[in-house]
C-alpha positions in Angstrom: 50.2 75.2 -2.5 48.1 78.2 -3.2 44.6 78.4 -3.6 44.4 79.1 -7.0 45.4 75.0 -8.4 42.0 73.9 -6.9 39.3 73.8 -9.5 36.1 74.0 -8.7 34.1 70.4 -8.7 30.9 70.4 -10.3 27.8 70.4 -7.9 24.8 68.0 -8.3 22.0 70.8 -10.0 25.1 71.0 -12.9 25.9 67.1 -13.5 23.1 67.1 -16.1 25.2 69.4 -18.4 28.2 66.7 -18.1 25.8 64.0 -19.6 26.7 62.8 -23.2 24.7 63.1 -26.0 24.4 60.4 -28.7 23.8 61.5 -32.1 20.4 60.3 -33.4 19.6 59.0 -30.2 16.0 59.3 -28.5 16.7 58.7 -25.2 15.8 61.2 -22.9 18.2 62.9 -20.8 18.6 61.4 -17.4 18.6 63.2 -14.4 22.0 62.6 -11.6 19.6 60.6 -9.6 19.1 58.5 -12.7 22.4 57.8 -14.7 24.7 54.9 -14.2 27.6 55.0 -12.1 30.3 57.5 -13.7 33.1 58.6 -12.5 34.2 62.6 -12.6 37.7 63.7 -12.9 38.6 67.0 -11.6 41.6 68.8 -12.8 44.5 67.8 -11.0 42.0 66.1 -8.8 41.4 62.9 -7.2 38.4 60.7 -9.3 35.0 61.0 -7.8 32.5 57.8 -7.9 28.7 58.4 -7.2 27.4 55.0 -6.2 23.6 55.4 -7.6 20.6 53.0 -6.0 19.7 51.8 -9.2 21.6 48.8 -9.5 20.5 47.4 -6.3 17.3 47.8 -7.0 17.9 46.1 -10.4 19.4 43.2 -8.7 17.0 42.9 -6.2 13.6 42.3 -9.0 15.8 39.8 -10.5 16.4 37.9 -7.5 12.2 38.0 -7.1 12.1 37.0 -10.7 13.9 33.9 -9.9 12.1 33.0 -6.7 8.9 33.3 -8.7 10.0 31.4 -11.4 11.3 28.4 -9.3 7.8 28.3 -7.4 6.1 28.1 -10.8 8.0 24.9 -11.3 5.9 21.7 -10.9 7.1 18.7 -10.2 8.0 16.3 -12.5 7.0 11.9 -12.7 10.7 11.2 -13.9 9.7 7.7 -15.0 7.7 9.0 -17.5 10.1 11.0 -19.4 12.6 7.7 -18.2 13.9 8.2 -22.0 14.8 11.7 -22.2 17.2 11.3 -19.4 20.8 11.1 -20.2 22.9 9.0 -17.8 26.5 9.2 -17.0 28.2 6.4 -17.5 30.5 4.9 -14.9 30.0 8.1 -12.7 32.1 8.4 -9.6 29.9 8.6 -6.5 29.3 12.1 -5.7 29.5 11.7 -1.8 30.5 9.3 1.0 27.4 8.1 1.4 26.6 4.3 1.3 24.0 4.7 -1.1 25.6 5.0 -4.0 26.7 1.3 -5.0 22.0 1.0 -5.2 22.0 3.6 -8.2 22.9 4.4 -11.7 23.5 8.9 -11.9 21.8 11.2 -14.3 22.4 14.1 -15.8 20.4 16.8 -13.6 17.9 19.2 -14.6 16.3 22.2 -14.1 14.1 21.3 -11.6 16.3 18.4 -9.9 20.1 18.2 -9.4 20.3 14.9 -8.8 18.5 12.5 -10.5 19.0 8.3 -9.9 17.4 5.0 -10.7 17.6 2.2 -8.7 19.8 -1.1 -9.4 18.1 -3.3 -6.7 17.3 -6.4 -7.7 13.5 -7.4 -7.3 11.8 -10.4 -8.1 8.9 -10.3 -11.0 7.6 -11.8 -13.5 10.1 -12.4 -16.1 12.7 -13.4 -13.4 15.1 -11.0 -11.1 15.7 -7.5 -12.8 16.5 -4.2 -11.2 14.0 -2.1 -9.5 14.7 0.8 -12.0 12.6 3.7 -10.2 13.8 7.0 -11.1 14.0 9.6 -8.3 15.4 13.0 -8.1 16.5 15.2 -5.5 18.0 18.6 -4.6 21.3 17.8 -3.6 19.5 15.5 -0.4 19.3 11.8 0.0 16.3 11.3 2.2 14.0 9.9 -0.2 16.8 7.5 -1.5 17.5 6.2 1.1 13.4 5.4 2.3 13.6 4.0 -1.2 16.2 1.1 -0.1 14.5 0.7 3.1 11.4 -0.7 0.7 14.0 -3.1 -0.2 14.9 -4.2 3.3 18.1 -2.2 2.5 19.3 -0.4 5.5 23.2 1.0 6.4 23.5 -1.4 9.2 22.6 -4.6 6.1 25.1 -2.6 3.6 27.8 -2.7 5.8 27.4 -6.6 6.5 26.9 -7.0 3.3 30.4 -4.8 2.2 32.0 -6.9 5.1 31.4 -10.4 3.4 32.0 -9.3 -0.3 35.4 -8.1 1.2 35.9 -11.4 3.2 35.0 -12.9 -0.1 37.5 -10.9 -2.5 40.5 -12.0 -0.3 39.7 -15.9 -1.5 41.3 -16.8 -5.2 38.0 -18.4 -5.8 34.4 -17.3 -5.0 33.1 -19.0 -2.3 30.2 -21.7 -2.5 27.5 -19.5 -0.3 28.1 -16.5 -2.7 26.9 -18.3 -5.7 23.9 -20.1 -4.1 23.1 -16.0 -3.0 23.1 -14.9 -6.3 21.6 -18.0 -7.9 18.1 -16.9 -9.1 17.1 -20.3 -8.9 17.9 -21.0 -5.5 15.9 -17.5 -4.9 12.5 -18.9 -6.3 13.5 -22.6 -4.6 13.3 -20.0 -1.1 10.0 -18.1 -2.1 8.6 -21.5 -2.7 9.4 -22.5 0.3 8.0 -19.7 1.6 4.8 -20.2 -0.1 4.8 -23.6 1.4 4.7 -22.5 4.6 1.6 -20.5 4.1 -0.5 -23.6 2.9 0.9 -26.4 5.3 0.3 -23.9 8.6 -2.8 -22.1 7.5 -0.6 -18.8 7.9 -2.2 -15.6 6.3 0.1 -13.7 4.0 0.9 -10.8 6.0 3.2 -13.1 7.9 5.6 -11.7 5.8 5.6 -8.1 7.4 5.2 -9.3 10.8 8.9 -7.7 12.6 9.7 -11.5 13.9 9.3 -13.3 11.3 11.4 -11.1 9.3 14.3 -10.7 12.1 13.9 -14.5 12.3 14.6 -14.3 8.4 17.2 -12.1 8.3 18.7 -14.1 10.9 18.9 -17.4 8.9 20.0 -15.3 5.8 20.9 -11.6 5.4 20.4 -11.5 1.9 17.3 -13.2 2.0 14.2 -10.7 0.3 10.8 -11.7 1.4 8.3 -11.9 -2.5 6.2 -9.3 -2.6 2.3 -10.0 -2.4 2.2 -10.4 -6.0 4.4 -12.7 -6.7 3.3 -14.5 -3.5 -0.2 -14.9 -5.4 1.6 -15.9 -8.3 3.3 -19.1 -6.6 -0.3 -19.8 -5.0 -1.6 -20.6 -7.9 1.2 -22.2 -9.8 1.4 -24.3 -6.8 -2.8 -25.3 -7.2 -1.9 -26.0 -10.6 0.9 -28.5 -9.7 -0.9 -29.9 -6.9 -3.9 -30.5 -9.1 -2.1 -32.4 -11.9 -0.2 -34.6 -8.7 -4.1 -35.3 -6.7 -5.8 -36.1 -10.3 -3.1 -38.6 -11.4 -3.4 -40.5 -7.9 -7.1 -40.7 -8.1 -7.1 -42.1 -11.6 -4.6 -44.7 -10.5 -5.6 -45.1 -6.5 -9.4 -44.9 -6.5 -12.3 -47.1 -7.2 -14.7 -45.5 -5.2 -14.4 -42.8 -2.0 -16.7 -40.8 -0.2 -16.9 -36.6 0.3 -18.3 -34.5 3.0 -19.3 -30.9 2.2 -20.7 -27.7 4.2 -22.7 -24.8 3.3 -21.7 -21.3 5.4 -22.3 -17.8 5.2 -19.0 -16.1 6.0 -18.8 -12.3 7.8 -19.2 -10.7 4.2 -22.3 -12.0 4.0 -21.3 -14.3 1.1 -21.9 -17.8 0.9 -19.4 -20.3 0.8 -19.1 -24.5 -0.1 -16.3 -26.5 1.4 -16.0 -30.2 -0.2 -13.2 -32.8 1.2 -12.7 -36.3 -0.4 -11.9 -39.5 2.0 -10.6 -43.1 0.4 -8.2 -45.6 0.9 -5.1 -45.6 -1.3 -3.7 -48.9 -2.7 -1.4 -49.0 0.3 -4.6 -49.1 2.7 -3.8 -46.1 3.9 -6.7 -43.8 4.8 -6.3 -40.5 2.5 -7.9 -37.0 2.8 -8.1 -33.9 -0.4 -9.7 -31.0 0.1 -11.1 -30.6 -3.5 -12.3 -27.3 -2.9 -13.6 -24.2 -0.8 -15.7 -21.8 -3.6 -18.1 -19.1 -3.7 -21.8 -20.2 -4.1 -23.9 -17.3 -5.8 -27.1 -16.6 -4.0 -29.9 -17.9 -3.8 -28.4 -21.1 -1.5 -31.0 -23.4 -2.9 -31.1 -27.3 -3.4 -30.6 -27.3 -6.9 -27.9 -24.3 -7.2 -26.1 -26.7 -4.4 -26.5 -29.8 -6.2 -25.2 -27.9 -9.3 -22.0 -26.8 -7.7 -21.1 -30.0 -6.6 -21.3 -32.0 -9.2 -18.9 -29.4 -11.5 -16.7 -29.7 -8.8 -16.4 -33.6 -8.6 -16.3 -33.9 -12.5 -13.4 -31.1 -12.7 -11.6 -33.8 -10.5 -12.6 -36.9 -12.4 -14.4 -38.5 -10.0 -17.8 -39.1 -11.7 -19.3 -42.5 -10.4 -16.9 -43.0 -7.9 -18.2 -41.3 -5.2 -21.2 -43.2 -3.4 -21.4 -41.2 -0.4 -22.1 -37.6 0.9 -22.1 -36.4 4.5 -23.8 -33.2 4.8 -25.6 -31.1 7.8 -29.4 -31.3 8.5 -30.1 -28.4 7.1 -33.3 -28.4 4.9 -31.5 -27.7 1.8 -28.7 -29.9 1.3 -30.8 -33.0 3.0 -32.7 -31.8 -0.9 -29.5 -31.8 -2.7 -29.1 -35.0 -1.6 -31.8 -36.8 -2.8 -31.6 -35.3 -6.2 -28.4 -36.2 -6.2 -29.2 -40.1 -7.4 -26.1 -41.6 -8.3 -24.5 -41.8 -4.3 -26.1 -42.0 -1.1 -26.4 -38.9 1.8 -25.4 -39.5 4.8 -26.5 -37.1 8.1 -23.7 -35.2 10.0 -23.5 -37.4 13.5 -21.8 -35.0 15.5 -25.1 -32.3 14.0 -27.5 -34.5 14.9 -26.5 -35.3 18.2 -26.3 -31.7 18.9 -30.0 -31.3 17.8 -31.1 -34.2 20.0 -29.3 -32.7 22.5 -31.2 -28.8 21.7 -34.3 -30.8 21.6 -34.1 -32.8 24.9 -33.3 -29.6 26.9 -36.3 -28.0 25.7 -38.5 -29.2 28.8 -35.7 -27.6 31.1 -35.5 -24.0 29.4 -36.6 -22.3 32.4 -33.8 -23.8 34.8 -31.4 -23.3 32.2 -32.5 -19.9 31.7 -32.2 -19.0 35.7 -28.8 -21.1 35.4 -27.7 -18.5 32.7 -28.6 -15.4 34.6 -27.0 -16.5 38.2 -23.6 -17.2 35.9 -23.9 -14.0 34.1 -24.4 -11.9 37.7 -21.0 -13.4 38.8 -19.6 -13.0 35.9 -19.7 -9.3 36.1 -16.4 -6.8 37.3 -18.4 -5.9 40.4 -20.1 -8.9 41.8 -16.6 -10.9 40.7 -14.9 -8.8 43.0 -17.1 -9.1 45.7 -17.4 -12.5 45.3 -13.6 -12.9 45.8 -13.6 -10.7 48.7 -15.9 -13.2 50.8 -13.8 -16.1 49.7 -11.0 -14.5 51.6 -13.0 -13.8 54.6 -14.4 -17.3 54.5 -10.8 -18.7 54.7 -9.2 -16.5 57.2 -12.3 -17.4 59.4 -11.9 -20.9 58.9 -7.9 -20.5 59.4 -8.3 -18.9 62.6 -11.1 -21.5 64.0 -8.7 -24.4 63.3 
């Protein structure tokens, strides 16, 4: 092949003639450095490609663009826009995951790509309905699944749970325990219970978050759900209103006259408060005790604010004239109270006034007692304790080794 088939190839300074021109156009002519990729055929020749800078740079703005954009992004309180979700229906469980069977799938959105609302059924006030708190997520199930565990839902009580409704679906019929579970009346028969157990044994309500009590619970019942705090207060007081009707129908029918003893404190917030039980004998001679009540007494703590208070509370118990005594303290003001109280008779504390004849009959020995209370409070401190100990085991080793 001679030398003469080669045609020269264009050099970069002379690219710019082998740009084309657009009629009517107002663009202004590139330069090489500038133009798009484009390829240049030589005669007979192979086809030259420039590859050009300018569509990496391109690519990478828009790839800041979108990293900008998606930092803009707030989030979004999905179960306020609950309505302008659209959910897919009978959706197949996008993972292996356990938690799917808890939640109903939604179609995602900008911001999240999965989006679900809970199924779990909660307690409230209209009866047992689902939890339905929307959450969304990117792709992860971390906060799904600290959702459940707010339901006492864990993997380890889904799989005993999947265990038994398979043990179950291998009977013709459903078994007898499976429809007490999912009785909702049987469920509020249990948180009534519950509630019981809190008045009979004094028992504050955060028993039910105490780790025990609820291993103890889950133990007797897996499916068992503690009531929340609300509905526990709920029960309380539906419970005070049965109890009431129950006391006031016996005391209509079982006393003719009974007697109540009542205290004045001032408890750690500083507020005062009136506790007021009633005593009598039932028509089976049986001797009875009600606590009508333990209330809030407004400041000032005076005679008549006292006298005030109890007579509301034995009339909202229909016991007007048929109480004809009161056994109170010594304190100044309700030994007042009850002497303005006419219609029943006051009675001292005995065990209160034995304790200030007692105060009063010591008074000529304050001094010894006084020395008596320092020598116990010397031992009773770390050092002299220990040293105290130390000659007790000298003192016996002695004595051991003499006899």
């Amino acid at each position: 092949m001679s030398s003469e088939e080669f045609t020269e190839i264009p050099q970069p300074e002379n690219l710019e003639t082998l740009t084309p021109r657009v009629s009517g156009s107002k663009r202004p002519r590139q330069k090489a450095h500038e133009l798009p990729r484009q390829q240049y055929l030589a005669p007979n020749g192979p086809v030259i490609e420039l590859e050009l800078d300018s569509d990496t740079n391109s690519q990478q703005e828009t790839d800041r663009n979108n990293r900008k954009r998606k930092k803009v992004l707030t989030k979004i309180d999905l179960n306020k826009i609950a309505d302008q979700l659209v959910l897919f229906p009978n959706a197949k469980p996008p993972g292996q995951s356990w938690i799917w069977s808890y939640f109903d799938q939604y179609k995602p959105t900008e911001q999240y790509k999965r989006i679900v609302r809970c199924l779990v059924q909660v307690q409230r006030k209209n009866g047992v309905e689902p939890c339905g708190h929307f959450m969304g997520s990117d792709n992860s199930t971390g906060n799904f699944i600290v959702h459940l565990a707010t339901h006492r839902i864990t993997e380890e009580s889904h799989k005993r749970r999947m265990s038994e409704i398979q043990a179950n679906n291998q009977l013709s019929q459903p078994r007898i325990d499976e429809i007490i579970r999912n009785n909702p009346d049987i469920k509020n028969c249990q948180d009534r219970k519950f509630v019981g157990i809190l008045i009979k044994d004094n028992r504050p309500i955060s028993i039910g978050n105490d780790e025990g009590f609820i291993e103890f619970i889950h133990e007797l019942d897996p499916n068992y759900q503690i009531p929340s705090d609300k509905t526990i207060h709920q029960l309380l007081a539906e419970a005070y209103n049965q109890i009431k009707v129950v006391l006031t129908k016996k005391f209509n029918e079982d006393i003719i006259s009974c007697s109540i003893t009542t205290d004045l404190w001032t408890a750690r917030s500083r507020s005062g408060y009136i506790g007021v039980t009633c005593s009598f004998i039932d028509n089976n001679f049986d001797i009875c005790e009600a606590i009508l009540a333990v209330q809030y007494v407004p400041y000032p703590h005076t005679s008549e604010n006292i006298c005030k208070v109890l007579r509301d509370i034995i009339s909202n118990w229909n016991l007007t004239g048929k109480v004809f005594t009161m056994t109170t303290d010594n304190g100044s003001n309700m030994v007042k109270a009850g002497k303005l109280m006419n219609e029943l008779i006051r009675l001292p504390c005995t065990a209160h006034t034995l304790q200030l004849v007692v105060g009063k009959g010591l008074i000529p020995a304050e001094v010894l007692i006084a020395r008596a209370k320092r020598l116990i409070n010397f031992f009773t401190s770390p050092k002299q304790t220990e040293k105290l100990l130390d000659i007790q085991k000298n003192t016996n080793y002695i004595n051991n080794n003499e006899v």
